[in-house]
N, CA and C atoms of all chains as a GROMACS GRO file, in nm:
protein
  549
    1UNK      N    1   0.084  -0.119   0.000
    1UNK     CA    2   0.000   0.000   0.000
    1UNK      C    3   0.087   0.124   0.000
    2UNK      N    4   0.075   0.232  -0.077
    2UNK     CA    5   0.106   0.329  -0.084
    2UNK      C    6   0.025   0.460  -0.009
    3UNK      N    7   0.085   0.567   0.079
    3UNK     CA    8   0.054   0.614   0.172
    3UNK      C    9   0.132   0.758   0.174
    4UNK      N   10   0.098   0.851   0.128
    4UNK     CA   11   0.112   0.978   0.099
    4UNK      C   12   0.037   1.081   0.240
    5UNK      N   13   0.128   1.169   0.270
    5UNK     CA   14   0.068   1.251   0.371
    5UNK      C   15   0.078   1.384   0.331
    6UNK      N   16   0.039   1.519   0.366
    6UNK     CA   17   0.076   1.623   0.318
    6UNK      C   18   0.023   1.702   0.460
    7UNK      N   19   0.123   1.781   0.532
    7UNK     CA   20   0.152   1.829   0.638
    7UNK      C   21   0.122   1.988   0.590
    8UNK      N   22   0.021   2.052   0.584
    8UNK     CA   23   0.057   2.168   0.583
    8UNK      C   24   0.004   2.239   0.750
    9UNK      N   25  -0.022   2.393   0.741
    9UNK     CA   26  -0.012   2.456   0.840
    9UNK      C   27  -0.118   2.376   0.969
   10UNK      N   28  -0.054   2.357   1.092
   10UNK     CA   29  -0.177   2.287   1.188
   10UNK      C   30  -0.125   2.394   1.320
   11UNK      N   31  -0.242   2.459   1.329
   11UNK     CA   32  -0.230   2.552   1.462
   11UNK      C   33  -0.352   2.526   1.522
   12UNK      N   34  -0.302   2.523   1.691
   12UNK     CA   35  -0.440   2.460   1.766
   12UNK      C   36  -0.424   2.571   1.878
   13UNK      N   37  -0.560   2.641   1.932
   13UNK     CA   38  -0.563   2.718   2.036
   13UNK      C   39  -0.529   2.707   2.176
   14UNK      N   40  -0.625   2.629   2.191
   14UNK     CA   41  -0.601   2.558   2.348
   14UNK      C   42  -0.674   2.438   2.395
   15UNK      N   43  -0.610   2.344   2.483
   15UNK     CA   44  -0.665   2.210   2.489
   15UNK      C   45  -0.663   2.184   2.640
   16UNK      N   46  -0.806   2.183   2.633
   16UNK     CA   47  -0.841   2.138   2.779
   16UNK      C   48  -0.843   1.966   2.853
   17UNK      N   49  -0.779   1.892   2.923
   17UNK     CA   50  -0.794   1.791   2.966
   17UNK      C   51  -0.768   1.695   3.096
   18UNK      N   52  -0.919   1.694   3.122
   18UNK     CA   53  -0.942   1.642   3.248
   18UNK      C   54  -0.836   1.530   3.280
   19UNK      N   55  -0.815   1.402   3.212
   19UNK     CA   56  -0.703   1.311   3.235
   19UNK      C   57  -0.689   1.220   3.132
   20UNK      N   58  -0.558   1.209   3.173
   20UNK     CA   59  -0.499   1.082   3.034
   20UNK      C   60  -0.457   0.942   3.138
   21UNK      N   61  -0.544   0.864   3.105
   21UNK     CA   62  -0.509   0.753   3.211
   21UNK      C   63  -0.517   0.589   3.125
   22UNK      N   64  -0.485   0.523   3.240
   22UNK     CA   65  -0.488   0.407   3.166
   22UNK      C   66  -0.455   0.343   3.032
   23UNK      N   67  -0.326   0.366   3.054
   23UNK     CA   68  -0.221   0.332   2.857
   23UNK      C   69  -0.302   0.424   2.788
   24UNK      N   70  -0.239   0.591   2.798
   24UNK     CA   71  -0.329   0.665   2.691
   24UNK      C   72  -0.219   0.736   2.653
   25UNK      N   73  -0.218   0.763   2.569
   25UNK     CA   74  -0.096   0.905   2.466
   25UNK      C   75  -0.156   0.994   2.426
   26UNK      N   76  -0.142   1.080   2.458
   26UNK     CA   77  -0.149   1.278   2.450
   26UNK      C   78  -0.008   1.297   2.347
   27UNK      N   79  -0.066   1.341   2.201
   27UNK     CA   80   0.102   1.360   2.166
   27UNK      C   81   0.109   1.482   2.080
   28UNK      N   82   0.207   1.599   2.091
   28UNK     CA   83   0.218   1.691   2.010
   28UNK      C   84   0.271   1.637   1.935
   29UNK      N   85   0.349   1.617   1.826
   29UNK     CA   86   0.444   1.579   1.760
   29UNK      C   87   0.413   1.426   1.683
   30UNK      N   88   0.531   1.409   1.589
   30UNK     CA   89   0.492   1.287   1.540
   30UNK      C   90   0.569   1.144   1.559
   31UNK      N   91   0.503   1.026   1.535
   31UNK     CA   92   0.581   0.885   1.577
   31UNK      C   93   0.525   0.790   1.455
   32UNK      N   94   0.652   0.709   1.485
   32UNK     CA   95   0.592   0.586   1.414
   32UNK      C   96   0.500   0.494   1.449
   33UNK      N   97   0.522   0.406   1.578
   33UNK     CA   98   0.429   0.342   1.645
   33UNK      C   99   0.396   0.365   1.709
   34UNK      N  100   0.223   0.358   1.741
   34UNK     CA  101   0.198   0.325   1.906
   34UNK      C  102   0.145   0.239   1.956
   35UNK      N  103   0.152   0.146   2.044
   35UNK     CA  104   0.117  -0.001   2.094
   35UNK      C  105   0.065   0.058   2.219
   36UNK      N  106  -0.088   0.083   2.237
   36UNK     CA  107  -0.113   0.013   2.409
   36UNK      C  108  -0.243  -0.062   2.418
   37UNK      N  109  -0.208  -0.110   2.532
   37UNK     CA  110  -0.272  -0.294   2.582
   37UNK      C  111  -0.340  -0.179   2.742
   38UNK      N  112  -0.409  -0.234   2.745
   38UNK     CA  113  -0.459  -0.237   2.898
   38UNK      C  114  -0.583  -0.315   2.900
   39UNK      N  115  -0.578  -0.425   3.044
   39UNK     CA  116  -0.664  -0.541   3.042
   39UNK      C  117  -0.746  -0.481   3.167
   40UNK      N  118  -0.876  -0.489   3.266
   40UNK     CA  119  -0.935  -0.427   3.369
   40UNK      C  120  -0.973  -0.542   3.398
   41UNK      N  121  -1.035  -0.609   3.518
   41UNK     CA  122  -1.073  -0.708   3.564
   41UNK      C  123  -1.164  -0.715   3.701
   42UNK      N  124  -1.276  -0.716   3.634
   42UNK     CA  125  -1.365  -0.695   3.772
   42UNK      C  126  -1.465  -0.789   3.746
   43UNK      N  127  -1.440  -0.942   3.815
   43UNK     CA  128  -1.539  -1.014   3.758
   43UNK      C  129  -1.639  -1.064   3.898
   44UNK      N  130  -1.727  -1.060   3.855
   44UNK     CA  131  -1.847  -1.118   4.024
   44UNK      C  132  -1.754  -1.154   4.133
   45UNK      N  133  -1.689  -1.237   4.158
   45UNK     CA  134  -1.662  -1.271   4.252
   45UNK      C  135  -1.560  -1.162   4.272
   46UNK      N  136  -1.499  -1.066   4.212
   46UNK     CA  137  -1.464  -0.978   4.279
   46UNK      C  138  -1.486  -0.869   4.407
   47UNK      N  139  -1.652  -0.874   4.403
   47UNK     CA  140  -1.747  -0.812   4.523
   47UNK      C  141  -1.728  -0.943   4.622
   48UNK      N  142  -1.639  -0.878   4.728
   48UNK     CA  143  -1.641  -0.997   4.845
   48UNK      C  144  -1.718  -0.902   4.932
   49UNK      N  145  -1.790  -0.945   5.035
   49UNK     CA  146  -1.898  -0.973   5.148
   49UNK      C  147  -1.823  -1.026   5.260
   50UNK      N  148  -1.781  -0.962   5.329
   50UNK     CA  149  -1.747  -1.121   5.498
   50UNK      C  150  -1.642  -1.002   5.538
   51UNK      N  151  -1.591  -1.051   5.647
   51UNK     CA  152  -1.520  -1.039   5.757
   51UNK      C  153  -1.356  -0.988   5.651
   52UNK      N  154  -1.324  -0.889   5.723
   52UNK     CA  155  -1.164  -0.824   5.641
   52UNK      C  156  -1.054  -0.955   5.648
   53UNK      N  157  -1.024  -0.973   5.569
   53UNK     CA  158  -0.893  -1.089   5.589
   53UNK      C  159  -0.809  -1.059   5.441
   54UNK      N  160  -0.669  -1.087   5.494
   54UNK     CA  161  -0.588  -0.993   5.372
   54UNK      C  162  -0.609  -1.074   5.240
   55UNK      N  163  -0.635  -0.992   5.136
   55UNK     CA  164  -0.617  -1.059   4.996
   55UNK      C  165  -0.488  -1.124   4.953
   56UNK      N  166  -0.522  -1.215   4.894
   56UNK     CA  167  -0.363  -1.279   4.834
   56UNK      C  168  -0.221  -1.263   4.923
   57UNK      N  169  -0.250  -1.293   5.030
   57UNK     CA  170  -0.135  -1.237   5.121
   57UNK      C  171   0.035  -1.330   5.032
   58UNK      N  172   0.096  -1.281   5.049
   58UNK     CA  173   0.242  -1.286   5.042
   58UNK      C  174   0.330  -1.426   5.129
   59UNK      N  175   1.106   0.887   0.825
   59UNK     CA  176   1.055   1.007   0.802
   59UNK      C  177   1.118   1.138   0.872
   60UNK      N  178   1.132   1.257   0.832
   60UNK     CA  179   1.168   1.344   0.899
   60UNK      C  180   1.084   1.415   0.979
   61UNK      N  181   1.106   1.423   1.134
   61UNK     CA  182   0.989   1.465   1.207
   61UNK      C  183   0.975   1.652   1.209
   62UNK      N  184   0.827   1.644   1.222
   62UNK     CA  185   0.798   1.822   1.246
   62UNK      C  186   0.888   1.862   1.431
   63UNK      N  187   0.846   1.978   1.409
   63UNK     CA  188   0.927   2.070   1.549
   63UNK      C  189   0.795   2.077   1.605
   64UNK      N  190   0.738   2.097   1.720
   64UNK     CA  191   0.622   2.113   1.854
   64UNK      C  192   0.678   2.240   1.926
   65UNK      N  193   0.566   2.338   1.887
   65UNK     CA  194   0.561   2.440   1.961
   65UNK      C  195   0.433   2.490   2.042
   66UNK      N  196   0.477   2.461   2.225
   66UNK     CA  197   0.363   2.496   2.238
   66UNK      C  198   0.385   2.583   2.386
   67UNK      N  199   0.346   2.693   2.360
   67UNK     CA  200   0.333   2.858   2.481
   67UNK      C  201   0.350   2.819   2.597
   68UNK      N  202   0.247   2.779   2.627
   68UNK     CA  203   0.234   2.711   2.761
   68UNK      C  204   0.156   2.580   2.802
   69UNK      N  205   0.190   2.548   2.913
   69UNK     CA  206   0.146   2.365   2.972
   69UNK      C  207   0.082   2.356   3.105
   70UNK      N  208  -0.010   2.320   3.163
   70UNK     CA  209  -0.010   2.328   3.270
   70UNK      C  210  -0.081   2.204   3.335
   71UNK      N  211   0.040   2.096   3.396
   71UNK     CA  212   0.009   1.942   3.448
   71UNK      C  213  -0.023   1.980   3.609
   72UNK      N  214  -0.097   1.937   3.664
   72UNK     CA  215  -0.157   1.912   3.767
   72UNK      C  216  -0.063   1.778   3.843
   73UNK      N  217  -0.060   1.707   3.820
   73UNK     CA  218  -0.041   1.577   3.853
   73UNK      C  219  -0.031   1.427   3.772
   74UNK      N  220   0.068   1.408   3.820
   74UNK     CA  221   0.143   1.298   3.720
   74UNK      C  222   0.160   1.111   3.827
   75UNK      N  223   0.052   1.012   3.776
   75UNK     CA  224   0.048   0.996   3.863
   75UNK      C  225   0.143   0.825   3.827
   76UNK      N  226   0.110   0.702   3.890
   76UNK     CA  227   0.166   0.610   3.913
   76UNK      C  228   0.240   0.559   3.746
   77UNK      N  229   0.359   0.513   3.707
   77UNK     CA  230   0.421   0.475   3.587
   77UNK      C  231   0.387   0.564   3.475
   78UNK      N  232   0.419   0.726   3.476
   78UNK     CA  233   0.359   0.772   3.360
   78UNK      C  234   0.447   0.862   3.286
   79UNK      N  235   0.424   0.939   3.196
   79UNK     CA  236   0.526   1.020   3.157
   79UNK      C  237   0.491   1.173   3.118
   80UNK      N  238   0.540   1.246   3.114
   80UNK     CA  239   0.538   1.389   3.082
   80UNK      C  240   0.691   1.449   3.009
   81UNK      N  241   0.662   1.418   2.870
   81UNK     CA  242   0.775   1.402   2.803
   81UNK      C  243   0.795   1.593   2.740
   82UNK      N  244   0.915   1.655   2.793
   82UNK     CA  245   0.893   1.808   2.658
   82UNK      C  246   1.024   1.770   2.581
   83UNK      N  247   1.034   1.744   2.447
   83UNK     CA  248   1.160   1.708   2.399
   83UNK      C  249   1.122   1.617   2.276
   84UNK      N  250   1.219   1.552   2.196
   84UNK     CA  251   1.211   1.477   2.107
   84UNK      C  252   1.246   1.330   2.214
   85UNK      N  253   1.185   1.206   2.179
   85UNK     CA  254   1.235   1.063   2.221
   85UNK      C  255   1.261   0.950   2.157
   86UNK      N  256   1.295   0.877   2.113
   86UNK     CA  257   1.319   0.721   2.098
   86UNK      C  258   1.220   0.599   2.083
   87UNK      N  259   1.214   0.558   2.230
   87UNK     CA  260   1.104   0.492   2.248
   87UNK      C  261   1.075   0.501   2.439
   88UNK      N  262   0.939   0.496   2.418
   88UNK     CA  263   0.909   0.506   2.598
   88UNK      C  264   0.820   0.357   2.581
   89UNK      N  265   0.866   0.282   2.693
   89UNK     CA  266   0.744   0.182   2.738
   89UNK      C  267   0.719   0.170   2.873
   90UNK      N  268   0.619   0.251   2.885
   90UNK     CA  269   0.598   0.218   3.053
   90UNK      C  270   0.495   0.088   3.068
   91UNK      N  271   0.491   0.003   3.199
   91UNK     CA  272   0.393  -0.061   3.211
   91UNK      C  273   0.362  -0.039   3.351
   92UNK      N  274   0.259  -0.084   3.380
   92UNK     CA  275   0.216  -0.104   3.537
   92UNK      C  276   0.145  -0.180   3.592
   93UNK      N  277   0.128  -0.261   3.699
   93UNK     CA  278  -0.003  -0.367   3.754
   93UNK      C  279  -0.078  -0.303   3.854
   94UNK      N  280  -0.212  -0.244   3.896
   94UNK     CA  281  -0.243  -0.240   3.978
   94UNK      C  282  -0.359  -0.349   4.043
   95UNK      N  283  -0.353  -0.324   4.185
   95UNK     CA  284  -0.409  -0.405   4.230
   95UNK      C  285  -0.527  -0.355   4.306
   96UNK      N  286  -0.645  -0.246   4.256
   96UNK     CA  287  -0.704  -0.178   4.302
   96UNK      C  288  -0.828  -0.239   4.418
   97UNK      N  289  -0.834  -0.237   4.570
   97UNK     CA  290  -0.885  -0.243   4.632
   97UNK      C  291  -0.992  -0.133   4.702
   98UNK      N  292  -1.096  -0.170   4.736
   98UNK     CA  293  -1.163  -0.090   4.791
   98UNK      C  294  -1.260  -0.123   4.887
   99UNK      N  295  -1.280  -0.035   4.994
   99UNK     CA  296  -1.325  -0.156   5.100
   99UNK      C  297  -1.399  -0.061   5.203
  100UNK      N  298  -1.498  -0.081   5.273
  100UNK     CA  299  -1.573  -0.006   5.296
  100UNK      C  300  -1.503   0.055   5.460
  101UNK      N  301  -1.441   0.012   5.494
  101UNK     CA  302  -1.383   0.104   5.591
  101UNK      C  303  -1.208   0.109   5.567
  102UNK      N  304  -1.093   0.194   5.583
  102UNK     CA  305  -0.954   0.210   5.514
  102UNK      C  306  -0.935   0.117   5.665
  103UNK      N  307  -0.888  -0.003   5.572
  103UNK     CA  308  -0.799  -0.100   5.663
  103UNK      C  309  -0.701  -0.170   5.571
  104UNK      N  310  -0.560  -0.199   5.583
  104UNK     CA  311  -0.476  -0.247   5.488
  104UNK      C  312  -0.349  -0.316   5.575
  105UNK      N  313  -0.353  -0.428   5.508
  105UNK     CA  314  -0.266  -0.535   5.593
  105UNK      C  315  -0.159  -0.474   5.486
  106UNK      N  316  -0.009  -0.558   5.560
  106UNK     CA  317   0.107  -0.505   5.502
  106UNK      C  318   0.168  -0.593   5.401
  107UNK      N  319   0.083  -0.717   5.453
  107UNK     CA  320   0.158  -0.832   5.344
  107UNK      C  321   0.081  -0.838   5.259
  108UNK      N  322   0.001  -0.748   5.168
  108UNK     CA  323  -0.119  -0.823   5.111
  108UNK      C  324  -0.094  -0.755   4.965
  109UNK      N  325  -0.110  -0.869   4.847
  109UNK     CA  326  -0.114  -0.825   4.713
  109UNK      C  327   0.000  -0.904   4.656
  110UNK      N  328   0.018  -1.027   4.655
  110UNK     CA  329   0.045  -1.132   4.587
  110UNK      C  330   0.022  -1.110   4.467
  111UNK      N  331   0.113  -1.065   4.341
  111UNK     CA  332   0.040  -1.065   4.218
  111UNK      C  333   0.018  -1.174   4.137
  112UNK      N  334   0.128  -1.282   4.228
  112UNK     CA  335   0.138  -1.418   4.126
  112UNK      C  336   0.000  -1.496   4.134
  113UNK      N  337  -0.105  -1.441   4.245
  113UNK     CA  338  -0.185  -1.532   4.307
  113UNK      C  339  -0.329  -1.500   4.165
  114UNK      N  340  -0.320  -1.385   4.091
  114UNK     CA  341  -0.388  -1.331   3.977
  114UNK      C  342  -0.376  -1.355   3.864
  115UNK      N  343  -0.427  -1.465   3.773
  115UNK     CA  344  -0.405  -1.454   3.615
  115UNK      C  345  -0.377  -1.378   3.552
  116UNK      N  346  -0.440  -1.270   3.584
  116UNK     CA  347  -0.458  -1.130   3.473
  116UNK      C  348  -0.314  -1.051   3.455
  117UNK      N  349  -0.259  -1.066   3.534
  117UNK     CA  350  -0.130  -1.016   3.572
  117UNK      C  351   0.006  -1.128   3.464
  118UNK      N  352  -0.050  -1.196   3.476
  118UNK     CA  353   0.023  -1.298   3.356
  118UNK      C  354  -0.014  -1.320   3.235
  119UNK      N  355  -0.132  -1.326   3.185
  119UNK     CA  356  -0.162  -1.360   3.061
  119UNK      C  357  -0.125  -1.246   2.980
  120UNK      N  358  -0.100  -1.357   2.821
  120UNK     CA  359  -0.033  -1.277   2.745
  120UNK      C  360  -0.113  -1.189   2.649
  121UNK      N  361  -0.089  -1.032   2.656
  121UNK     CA  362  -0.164  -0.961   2.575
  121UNK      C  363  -0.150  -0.994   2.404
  122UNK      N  364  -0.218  -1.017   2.337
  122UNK     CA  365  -0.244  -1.006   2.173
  122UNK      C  366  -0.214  -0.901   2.131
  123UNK      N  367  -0.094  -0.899   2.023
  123UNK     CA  368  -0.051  -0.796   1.971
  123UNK      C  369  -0.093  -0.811   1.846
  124UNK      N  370  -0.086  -0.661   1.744
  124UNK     CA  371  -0.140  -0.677   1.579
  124UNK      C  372  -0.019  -0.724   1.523
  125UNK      N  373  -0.081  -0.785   1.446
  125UNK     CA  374   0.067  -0.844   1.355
  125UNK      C  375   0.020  -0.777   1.214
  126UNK      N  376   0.159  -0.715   1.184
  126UNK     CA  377   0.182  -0.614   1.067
  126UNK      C  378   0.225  -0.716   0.930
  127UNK      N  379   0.123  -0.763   0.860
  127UNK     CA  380   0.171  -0.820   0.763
  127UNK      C  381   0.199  -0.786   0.612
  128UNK      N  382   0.114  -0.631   0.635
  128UNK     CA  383   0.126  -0.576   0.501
  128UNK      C  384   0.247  -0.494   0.452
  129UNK      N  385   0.283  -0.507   0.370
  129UNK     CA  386   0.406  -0.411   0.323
  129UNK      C  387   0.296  -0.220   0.329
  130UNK      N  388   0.443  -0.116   0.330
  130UNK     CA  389   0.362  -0.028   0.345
  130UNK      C  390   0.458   0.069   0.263
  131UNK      N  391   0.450   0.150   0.154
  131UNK     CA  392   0.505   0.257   0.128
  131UNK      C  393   0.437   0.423   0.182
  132UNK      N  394   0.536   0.463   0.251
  132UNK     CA  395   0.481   0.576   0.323
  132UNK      C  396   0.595   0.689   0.254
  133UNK      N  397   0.489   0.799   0.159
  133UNK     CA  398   0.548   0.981   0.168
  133UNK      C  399   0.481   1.061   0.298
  134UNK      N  400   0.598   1.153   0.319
  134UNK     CA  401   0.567   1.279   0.436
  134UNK      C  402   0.604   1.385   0.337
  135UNK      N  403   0.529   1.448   0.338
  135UNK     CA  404   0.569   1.603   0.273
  135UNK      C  405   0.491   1.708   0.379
  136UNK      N  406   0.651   1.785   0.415
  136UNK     CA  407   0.585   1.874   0.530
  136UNK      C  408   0.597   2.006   0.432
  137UNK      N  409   0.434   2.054   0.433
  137UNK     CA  410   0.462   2.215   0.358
  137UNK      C  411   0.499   2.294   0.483
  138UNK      N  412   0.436   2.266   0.605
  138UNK     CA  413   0.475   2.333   0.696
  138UNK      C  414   0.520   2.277   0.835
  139UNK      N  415   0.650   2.244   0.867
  139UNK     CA  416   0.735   2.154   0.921
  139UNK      C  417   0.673   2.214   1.074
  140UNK      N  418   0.526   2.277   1.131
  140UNK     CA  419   0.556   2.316   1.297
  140UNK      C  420   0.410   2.286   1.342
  141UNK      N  421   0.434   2.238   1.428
  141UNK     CA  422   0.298   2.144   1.511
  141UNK      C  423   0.262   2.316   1.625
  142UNK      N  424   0.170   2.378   1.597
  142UNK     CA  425   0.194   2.499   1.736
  142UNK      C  426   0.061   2.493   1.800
  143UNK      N  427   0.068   2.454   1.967
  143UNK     CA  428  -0.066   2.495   2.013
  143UNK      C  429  -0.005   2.606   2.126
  144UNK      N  430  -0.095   2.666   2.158
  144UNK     CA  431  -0.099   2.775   2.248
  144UNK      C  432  -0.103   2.749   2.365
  145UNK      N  433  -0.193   2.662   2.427
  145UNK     CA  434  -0.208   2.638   2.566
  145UNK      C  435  -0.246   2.490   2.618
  146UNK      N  436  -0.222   2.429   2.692
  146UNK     CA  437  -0.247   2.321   2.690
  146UNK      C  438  -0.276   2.280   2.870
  147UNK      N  439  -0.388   2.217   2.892
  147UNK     CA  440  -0.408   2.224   3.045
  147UNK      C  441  -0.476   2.115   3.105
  148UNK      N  442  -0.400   2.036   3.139
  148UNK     CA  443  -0.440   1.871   3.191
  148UNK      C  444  -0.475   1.907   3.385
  149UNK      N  445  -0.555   1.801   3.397
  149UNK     CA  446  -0.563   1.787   3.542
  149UNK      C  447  -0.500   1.652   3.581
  150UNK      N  448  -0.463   1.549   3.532
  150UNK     CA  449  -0.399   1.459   3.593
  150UNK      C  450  -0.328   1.298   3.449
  151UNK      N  451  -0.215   1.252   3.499
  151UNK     CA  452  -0.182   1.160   3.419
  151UNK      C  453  -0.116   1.060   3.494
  152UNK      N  454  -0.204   0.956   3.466
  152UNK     CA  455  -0.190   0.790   3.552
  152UNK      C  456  -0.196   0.668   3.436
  153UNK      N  457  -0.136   0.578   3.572
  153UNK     CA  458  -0.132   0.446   3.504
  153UNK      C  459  -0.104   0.449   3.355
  154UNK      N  460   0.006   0.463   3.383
  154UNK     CA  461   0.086   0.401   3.207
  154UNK      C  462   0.047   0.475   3.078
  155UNK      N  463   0.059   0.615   3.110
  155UNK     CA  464  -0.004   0.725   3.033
  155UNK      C  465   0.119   0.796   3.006
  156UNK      N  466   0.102   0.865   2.860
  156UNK     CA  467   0.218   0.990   2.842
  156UNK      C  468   0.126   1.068   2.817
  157UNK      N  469   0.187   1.206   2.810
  157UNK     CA  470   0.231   1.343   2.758
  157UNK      C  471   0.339   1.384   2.706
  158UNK      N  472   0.325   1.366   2.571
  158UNK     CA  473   0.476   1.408   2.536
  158UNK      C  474   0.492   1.545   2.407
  159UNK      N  475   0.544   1.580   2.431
  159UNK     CA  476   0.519   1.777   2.345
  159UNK      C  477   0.682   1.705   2.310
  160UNK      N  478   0.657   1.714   2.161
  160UNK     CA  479   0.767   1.649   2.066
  160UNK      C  480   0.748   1.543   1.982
  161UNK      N  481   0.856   1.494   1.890
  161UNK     CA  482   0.825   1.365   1.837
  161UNK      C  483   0.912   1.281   1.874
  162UNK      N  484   0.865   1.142   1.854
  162UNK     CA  485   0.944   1.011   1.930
  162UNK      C  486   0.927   0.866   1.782
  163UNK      N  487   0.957   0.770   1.832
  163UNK     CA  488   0.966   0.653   1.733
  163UNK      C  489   0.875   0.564   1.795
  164UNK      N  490   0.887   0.507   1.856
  164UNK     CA  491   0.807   0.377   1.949
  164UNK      C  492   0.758   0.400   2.057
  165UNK      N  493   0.598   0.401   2.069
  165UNK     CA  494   0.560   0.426   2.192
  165UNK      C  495   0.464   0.260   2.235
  166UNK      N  496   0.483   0.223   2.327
  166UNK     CA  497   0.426   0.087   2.389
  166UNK      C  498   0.368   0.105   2.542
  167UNK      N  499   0.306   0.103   2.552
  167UNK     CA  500   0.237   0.117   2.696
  167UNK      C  501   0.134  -0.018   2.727
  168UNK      N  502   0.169  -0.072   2.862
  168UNK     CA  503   0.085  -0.166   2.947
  168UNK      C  504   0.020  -0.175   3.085
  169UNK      N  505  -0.152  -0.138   3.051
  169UNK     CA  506  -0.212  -0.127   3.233
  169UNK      C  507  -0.255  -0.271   3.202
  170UNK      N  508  -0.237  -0.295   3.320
  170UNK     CA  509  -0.365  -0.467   3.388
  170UNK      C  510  -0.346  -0.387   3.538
  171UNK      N  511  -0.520  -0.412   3.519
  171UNK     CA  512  -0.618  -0.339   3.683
  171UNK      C  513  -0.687  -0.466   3.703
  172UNK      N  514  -0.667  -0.507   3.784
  172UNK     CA  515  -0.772  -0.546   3.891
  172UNK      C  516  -0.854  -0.536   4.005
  173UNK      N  517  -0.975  -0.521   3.961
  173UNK     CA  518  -1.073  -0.446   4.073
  173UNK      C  519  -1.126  -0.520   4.168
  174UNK      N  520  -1.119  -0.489   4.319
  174UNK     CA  521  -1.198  -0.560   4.401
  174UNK      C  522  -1.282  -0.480   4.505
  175UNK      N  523  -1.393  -0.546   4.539
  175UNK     CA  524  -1.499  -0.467   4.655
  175UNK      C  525  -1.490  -0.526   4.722
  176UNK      N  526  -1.491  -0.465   4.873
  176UNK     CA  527  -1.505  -0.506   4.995
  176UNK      C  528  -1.594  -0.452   5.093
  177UNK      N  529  -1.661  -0.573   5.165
  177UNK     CA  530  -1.761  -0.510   5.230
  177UNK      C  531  -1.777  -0.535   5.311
  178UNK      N  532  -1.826  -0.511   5.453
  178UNK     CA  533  -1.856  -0.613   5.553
  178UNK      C  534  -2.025  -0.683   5.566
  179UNK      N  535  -2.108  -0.611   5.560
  179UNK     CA  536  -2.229  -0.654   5.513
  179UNK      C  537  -2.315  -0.632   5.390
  180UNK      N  538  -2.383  -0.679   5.341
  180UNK     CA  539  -2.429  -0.664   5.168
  180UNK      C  540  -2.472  -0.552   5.213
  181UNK      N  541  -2.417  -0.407   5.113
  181UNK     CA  542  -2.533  -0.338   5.062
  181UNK      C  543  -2.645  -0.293   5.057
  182UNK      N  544  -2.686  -0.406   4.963
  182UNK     CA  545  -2.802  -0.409   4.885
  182UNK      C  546  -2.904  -0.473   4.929
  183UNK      N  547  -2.868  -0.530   5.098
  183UNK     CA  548  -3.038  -0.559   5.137
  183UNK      C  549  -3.098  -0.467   5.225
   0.00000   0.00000   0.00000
């Protein structure tokens, strides 16, 4: 595949932002790659109920 | 490719928080990663030994990456070689996050969260 870009003038005023979280890129400028992964894990039995006792202790 | 120049007045970060970056400059490659182990529990109590990550799958399994099989011919033609913003105003950057004012080559970033609730009696009756 052939892939042509043409860069002319890019002026931006102002950029407001609450947050960049969780494998995120905010980028002025330019790159070749960007790779992000982020997995979250909250499955039912994650809501425990009972008496405090340490998680996964060590 | 030859990269543009980033011009920008002013910045204003609040807070930069666990594995992250706030890059002003040209870079290479950044890979941050991070595991958290997010707990929450209805009254702040926290043992010292606690958070075994080996004891969690999620923390091990292997993420799926794209596999690049296509050939690629790439032109850049910069008529105007300057990236310019004026103002720029974040309130916070976490978990395996950039900011970067410049250009770079390789960027790779990895969160795995795991969420847990804690309670002492249900809720919800």
């Amino acid at each position: 595949m052939n892939f042509t870009v043409v860069n002319r003038c890019l002026q931006v005023g102002a950029v407001n932002i609450i947050g960049v979280s969780s494998s995120s890129v905010f980028l002025i400028g330019d790159t070749n790659t960007i790779t992000l992964s982020s997995t979250f894990d909250t499955p039912p039995e994650s809501l425990i109920i009972g008496a405090y006792v340490p998680l996964a202790p060590q | 490719m030859i990269s543009r120049y980033s011009k920008v007045n002013t910045a204003y970060v609040s807070s930069i928080g666990i594995s992250s970056v706030f890059q002003i400059g040209d870079s290479m490659e950044i890979t941050p990663e991070v595991n958290v182990l997010a707990v929450q529990r209805e009254e702040e109590r926290h043992f010292g030994t606690e958070g075994d990550l080996s004891q969690y799958p999620i923390f091990q399994e292997e993420i799926p990456q794209p596999i690049l099989y296509e050939r690629l011919t790439t032109n850049f033609f910069h008529e105007n070689p300057s990236i310019n913003v004026n103002r720029i105003d974040i309130l916070a950057i976490s978990s395996s996050s950039i900011v970067h004012i410049g250009s770079t080559k390789d960027i790779t970033c990895v969160n795995r969260t795991k969420h847990i609730r804690h309670y002492k009696e249900n809720p919800h009756r």
